[in-house]
N, CA and C atoms as a LAMMPS dump frame, in Angstrom:
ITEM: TIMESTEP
0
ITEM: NUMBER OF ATOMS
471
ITEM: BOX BOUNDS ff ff ff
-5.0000000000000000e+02 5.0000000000000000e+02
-5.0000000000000000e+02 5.0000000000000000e+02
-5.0000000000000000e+02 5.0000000000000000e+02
ITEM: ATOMS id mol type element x y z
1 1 1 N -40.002 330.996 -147.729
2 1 2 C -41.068 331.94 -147.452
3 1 3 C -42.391 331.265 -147.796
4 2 1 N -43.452 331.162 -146.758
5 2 2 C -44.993 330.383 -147.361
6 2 3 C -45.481 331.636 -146.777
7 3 1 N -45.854 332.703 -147.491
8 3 2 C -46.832 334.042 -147.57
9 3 3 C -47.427 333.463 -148.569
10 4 1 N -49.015 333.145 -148.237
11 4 2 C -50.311 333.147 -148.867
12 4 3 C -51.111 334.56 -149.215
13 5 1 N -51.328 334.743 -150.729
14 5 2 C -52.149 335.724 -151.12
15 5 3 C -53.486 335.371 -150.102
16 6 1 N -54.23 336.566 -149.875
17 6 2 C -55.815 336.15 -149.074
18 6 3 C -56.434 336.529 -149.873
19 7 1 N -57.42 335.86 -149.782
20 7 2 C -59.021 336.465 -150.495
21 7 3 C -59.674 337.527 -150.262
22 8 1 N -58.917 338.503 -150.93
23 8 2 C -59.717 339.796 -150.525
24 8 3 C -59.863 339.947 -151.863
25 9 1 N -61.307 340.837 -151.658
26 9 2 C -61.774 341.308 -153.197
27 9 3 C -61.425 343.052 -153.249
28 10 1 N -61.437 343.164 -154.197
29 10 2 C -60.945 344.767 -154.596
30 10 3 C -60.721 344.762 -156.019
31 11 1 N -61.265 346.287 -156.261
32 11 2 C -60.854 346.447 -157.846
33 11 3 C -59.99 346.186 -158.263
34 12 1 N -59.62 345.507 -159.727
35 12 2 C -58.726 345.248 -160.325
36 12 3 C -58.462 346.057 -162.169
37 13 1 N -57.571 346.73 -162.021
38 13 2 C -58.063 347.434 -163.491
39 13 3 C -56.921 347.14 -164.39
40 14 1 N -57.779 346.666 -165.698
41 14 2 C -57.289 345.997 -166.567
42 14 3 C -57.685 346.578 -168.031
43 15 1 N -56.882 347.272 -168.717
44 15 2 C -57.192 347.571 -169.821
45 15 3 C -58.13 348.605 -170.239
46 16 1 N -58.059 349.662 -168.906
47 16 2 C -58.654 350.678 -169.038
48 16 3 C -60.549 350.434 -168.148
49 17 1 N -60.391 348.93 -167.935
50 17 2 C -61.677 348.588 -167.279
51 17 3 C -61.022 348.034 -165.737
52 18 1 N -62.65 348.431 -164.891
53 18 2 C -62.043 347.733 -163.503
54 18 3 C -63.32 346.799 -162.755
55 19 1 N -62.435 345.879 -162.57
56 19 2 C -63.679 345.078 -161.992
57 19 3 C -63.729 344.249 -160.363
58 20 1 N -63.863 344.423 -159.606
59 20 2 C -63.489 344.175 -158.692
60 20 3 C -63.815 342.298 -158.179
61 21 1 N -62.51 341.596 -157.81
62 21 2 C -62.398 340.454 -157.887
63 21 3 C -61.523 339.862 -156.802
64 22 1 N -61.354 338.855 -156.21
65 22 2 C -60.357 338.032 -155.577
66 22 3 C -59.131 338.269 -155.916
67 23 1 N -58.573 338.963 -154.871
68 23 2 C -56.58 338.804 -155.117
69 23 3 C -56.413 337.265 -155.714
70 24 1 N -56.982 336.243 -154.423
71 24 2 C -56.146 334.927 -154.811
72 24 3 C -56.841 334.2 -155.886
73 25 1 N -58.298 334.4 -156.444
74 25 2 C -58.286 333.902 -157.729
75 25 3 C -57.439 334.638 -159.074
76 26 1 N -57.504 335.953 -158.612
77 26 2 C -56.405 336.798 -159.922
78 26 3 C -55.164 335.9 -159.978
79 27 1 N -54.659 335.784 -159.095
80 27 2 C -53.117 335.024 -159.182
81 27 3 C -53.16 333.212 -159.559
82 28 1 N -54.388 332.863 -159.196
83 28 2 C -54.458 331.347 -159.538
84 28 3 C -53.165 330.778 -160.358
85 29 1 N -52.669 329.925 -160.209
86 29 2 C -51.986 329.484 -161.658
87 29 3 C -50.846 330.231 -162.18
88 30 1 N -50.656 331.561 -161.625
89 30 2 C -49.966 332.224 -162.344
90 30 3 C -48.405 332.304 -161.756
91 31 1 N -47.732 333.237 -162.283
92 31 2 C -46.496 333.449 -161.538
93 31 3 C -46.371 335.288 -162.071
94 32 1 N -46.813 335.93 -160.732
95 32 2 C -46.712 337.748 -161.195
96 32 3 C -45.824 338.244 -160.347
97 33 1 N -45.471 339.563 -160.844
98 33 2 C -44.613 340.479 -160.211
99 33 3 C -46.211 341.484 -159.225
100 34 1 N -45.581 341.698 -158.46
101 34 2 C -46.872 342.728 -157.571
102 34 3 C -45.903 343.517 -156.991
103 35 1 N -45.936 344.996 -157.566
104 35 2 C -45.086 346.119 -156.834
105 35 3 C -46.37 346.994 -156.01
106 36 1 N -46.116 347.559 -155.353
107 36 2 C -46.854 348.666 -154.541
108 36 3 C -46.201 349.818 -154.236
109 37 1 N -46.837 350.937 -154.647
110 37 2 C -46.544 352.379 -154.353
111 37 3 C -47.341 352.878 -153.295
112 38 1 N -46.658 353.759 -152.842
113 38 2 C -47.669 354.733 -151.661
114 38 3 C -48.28 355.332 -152.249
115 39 1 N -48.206 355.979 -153.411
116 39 2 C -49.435 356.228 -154.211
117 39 3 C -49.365 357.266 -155.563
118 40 1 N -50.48 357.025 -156.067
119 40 2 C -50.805 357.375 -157.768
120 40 3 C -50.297 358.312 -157.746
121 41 1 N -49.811 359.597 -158.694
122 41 2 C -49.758 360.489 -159.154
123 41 3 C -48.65 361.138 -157.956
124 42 1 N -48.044 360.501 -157.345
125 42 2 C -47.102 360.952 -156.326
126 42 3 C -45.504 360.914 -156.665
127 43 1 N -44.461 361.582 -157.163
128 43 2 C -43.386 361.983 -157.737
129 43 3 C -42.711 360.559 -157.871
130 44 1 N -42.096 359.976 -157.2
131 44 2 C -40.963 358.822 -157.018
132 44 3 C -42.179 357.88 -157.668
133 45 1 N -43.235 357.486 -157.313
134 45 2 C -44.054 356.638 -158.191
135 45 3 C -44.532 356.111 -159.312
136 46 1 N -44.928 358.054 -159.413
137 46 2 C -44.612 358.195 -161.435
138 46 3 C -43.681 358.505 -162.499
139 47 1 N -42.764 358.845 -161.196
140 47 2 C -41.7 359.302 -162.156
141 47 3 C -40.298 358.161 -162.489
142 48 1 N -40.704 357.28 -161.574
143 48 2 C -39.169 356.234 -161.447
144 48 3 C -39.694 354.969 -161.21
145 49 1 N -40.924 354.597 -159.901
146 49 2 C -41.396 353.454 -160.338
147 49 3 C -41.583 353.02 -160.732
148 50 1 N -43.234 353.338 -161.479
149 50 2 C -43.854 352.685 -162.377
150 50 3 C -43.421 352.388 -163.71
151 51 1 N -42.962 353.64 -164.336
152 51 2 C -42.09 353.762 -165.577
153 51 3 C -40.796 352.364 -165.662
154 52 1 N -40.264 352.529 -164.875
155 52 2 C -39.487 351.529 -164.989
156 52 3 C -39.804 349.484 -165.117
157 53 1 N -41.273 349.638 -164.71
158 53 2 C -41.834 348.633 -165.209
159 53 3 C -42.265 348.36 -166.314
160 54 1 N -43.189 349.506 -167.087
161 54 2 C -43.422 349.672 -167.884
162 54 3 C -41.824 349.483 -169.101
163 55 1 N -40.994 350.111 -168.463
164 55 2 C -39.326 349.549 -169.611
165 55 3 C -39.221 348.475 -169.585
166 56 1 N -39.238 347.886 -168.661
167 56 2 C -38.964 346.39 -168.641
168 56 3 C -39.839 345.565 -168.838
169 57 1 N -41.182 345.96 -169.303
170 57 2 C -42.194 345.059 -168.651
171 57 3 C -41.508 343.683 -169.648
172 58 1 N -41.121 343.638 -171.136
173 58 2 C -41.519 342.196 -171.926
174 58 3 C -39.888 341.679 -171.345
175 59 1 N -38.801 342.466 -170.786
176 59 2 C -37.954 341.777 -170.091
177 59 3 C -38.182 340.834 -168.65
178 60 1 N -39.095 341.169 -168.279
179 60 2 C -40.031 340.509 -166.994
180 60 3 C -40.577 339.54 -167.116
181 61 1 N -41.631 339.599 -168.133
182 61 2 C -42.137 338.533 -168.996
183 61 3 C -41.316 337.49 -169.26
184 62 1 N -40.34 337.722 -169.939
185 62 2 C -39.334 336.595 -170.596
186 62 3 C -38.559 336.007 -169.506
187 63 1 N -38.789 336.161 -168.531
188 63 2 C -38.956 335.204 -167.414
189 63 3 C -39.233 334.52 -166.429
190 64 1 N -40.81 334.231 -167.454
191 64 2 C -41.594 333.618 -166.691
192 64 3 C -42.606 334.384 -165.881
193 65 1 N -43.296 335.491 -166.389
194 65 2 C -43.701 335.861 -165.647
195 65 3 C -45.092 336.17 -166.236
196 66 1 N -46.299 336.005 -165.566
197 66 2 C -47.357 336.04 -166.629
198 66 3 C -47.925 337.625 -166.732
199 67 1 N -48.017 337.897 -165.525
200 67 2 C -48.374 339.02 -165.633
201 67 3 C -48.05 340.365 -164.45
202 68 1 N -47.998 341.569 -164.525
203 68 2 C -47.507 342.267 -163.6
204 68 3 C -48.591 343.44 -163.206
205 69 1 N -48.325 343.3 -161.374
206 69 2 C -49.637 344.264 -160.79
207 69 3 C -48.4 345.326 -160.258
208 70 1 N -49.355 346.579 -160.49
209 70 2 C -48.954 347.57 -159.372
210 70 3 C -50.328 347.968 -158.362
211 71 1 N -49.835 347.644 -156.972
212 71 2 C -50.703 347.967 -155.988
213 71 3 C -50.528 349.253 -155.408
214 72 1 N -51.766 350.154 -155.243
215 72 2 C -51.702 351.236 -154.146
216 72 3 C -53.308 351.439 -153.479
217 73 1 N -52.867 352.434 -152.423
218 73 2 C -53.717 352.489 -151.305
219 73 3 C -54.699 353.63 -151.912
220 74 1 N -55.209 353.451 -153.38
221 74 2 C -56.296 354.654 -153.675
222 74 3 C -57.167 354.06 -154.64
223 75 1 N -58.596 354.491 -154.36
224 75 2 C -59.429 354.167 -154.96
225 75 3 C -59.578 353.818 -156.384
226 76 1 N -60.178 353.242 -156.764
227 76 2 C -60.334 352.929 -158.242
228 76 3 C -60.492 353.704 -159.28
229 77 1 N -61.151 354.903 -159.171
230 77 2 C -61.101 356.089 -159.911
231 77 3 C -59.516 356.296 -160.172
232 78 1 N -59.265 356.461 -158.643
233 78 2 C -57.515 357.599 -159.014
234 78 3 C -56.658 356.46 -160.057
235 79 1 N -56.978 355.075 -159.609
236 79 2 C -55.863 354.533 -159.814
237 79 3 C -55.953 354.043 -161.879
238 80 1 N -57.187 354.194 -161.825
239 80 2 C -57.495 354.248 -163.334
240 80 3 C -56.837 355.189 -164.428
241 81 1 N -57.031 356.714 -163.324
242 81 2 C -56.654 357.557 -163.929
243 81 3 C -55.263 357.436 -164.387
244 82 1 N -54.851 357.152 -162.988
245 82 2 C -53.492 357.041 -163.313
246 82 3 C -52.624 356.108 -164.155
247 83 1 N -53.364 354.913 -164.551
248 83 2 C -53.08 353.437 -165.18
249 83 3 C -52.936 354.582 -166.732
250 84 1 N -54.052 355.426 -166.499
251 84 2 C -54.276 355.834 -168.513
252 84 3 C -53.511 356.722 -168.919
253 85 1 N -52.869 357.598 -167.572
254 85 2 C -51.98 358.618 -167.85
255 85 3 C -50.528 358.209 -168.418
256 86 1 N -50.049 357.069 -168.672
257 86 2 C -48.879 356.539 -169.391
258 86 3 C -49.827 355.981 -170.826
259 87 1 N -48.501 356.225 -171.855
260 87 2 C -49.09 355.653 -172.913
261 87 3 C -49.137 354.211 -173.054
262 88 1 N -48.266 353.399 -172.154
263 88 2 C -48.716 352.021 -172.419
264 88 3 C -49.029 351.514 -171.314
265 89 1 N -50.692 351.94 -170.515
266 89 2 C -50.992 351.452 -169.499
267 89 3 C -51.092 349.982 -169.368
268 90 1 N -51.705 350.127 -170.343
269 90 2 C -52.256 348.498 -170.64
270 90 3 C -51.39 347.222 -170.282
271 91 1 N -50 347.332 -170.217
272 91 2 C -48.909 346.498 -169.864
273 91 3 C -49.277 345.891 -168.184
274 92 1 N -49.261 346.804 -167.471
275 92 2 C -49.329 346.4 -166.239
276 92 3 C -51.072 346.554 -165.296
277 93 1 N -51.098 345.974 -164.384
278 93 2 C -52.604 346.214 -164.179
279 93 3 C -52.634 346.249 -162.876
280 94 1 N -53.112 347.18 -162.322
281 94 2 C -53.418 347.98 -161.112
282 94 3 C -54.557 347.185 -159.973
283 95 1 N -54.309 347.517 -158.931
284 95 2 C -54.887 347.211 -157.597
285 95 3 C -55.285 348.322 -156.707
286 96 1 N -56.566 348.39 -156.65
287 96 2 C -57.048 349.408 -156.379
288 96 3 C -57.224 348.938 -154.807
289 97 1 N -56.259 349.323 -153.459
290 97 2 C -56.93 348.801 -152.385
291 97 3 C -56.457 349.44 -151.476
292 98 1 N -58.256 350.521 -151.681
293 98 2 C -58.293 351.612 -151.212
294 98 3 C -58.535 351.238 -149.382
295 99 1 N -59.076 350.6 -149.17
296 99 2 C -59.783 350.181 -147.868
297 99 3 C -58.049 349.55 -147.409
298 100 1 N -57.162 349.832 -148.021
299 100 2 C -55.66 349.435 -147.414
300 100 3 C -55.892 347.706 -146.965
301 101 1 N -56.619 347.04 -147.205
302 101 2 C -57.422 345.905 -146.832
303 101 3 C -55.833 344.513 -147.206
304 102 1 N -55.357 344.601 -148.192
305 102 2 C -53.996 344.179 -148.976
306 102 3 C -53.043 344.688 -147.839
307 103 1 N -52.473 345.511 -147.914
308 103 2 C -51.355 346.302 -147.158
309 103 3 C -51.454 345.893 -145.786
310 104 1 N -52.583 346.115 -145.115
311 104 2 C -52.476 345.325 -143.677
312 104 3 C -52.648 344.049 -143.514
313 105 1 N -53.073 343.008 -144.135
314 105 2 C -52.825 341.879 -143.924
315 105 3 C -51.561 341.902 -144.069
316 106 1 N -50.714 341.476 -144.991
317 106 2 C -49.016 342.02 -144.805
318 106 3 C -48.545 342.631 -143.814
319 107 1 N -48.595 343.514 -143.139
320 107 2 C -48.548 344.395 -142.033
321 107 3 C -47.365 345.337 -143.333
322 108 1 N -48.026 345.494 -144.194
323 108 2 C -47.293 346.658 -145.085
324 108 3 C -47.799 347.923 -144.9
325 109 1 N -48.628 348.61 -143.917
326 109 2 C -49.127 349.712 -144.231
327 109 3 C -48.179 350.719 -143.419
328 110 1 N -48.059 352.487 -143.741
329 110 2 C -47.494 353.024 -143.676
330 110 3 C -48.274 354.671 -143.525
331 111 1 N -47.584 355.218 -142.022
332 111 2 C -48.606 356.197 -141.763
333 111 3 C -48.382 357.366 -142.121
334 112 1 N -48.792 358.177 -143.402
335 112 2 C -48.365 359.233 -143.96
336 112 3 C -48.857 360.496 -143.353
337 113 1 N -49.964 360.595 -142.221
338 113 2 C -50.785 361.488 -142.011
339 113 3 C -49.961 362.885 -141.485
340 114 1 N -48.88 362.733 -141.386
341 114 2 C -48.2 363.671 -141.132
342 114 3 C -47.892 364.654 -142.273
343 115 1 N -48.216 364.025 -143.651
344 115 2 C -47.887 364.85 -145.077
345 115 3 C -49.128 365.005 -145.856
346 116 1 N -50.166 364.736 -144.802
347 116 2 C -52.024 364.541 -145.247
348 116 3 C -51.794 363.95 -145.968
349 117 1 N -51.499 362.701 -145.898
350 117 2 C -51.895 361.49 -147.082
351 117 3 C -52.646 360.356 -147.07
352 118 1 N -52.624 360.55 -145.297
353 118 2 C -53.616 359.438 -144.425
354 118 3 C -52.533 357.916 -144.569
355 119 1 N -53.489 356.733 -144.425
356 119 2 C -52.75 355.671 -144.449
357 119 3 C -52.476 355.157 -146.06
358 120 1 N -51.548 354.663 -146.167
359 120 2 C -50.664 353.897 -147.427
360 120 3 C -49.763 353.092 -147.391
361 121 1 N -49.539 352.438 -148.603
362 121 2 C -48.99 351.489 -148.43
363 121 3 C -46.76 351.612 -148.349
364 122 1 N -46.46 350.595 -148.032
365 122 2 C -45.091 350.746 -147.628
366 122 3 C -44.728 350.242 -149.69
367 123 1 N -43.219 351.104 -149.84
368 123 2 C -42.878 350.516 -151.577
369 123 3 C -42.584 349.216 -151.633
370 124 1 N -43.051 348.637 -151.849
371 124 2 C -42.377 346.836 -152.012
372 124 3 C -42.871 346.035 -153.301
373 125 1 N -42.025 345.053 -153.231
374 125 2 C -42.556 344.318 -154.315
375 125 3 C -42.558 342.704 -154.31
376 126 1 N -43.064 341.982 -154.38
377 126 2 C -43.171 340.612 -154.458
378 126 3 C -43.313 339.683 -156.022
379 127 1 N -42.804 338.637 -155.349
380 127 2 C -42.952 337.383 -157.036
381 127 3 C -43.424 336.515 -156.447
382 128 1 N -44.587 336.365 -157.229
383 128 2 C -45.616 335.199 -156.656
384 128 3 C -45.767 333.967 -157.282
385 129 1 N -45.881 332.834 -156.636
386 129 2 C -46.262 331.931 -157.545
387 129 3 C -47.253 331.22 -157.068
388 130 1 N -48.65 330.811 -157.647
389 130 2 C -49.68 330.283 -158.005
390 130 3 C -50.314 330.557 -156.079
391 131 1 N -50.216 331.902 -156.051
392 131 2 C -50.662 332.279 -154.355
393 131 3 C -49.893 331.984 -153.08
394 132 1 N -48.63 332.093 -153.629
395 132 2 C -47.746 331.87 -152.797
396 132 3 C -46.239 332.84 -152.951
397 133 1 N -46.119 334.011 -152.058
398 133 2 C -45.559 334.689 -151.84
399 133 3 C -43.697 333.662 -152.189
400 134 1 N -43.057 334.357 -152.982
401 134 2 C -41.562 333.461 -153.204
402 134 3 C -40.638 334.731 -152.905
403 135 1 N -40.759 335.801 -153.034
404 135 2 C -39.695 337.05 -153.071
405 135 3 C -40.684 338.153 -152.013
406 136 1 N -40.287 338.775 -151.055
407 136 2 C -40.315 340.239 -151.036
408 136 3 C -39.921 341.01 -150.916
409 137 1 N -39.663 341.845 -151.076
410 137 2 C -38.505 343.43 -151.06
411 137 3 C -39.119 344.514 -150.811
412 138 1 N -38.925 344.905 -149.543
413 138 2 C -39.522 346.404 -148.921
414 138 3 C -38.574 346.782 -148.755
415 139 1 N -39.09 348.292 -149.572
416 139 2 C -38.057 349.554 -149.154
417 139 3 C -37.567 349.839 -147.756
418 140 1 N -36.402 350.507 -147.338
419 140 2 C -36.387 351.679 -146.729
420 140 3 C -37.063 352.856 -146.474
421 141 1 N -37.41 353.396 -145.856
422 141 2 C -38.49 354.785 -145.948
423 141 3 C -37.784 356.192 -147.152
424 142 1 N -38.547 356.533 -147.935
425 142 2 C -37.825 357.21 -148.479
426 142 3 C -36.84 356.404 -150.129
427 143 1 N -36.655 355.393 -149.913
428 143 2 C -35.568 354.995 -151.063
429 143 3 C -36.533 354.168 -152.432
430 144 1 N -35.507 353.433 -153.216
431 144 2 C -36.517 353.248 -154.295
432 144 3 C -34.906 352.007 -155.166
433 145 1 N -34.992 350.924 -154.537
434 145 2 C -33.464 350.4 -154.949
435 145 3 C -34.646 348.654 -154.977
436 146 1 N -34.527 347.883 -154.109
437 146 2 C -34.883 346.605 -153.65
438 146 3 C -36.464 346.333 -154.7
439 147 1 N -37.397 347.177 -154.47
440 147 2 C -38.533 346.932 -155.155
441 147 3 C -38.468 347.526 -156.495
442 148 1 N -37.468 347.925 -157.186
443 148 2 C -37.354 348.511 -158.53
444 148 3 C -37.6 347.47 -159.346
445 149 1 N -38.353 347.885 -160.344
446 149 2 C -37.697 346.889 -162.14
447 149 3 C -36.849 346.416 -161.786
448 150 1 N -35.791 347.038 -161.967
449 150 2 C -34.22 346.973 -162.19
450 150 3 C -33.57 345.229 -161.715
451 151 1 N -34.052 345.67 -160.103
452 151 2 C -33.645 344.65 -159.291
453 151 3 C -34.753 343.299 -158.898
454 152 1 N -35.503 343.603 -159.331
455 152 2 C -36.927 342.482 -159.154
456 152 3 C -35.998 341.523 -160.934
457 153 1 N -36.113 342.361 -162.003
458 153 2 C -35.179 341.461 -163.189
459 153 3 C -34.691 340.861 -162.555
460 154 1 N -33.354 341.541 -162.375
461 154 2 C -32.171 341.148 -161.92
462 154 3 C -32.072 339.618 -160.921
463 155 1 N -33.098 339.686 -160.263
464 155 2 C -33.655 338.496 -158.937
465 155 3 C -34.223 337.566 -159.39
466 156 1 N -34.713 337.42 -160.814
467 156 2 C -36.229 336.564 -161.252
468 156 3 C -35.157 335.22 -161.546
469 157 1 N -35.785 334.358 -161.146
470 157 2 C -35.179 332.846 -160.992
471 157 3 C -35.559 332.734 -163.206
């Protein structure tokens, strides 16, 4: 797989702060997990996604992993909010890309307007290394198995 991160800028929130920066300088050097939800405060997201990163996050870590994003298709406000609404936000750090600008380069985007949600992103998750796409795993519509914690562990070289 040679999937190149692009240079798109968009908020990035980190530690309760957000600053908006280069996808592919964020990843420079690194080796991250990048999951994406269809979005903040939305049941399967908060209730089974994210959480489950947050369990695993220092099992993730311990292999090799520097740091872990969750991406969705909502503004920087929501996605703040939502970073603070777990008690250990601070673990993982959010991608605010609201302009779906991320998601369609991928051709990950996903048309919810039928449930007024407008456009969002498809559940997936990737392992990157130093801007270079090595894993991706998109859901099924509806499911929550391939881009989990669970199985992103389970996969990490």
């Amino acid at each position: 797989m040679n999937i190149k991160i692009p240079d798109i800028k968009v908020p990035i929130i980190k530690n309760g702060r957000s600053d908006v920066s280069s996808l592919s300088n964020e990843f420079k050097n690194k080796k991250v997990v990048l999951f994406a939800v269809p979005g903040a405060f939305t049941p399967t997201c908060s209730e089974q996604h994210f959480p489950g990163y947050i369990k695993l996050y220092k099992e993730i870590i311990s292999k090799g992993i520097d740091d872990i994003y969750c991406l969705s298709v909502n503004d920087k406000y929501v996605m703040k909010s939502w970073l603070i609404s777990y008690s250990e936000e601070n673990k993982i750090i959010g991608i605010a890309d609201g302009n779906a600008e991320i998601v369609n380069h991928f051709k990950l985007i996903s048309d919810k307007t039928k449930n007024h949600m407008g456009i969002r992103s498809e559940r997936f998750a990737m392992v990157i290394k130093n801007n270079t796409v090595l894993k991706l795993q998109i859901e099924s519509t509806g499911e929550l198995n391939v881009s989990s914690a669970e199985n992103i562990l389970k996969n990490l070289d």
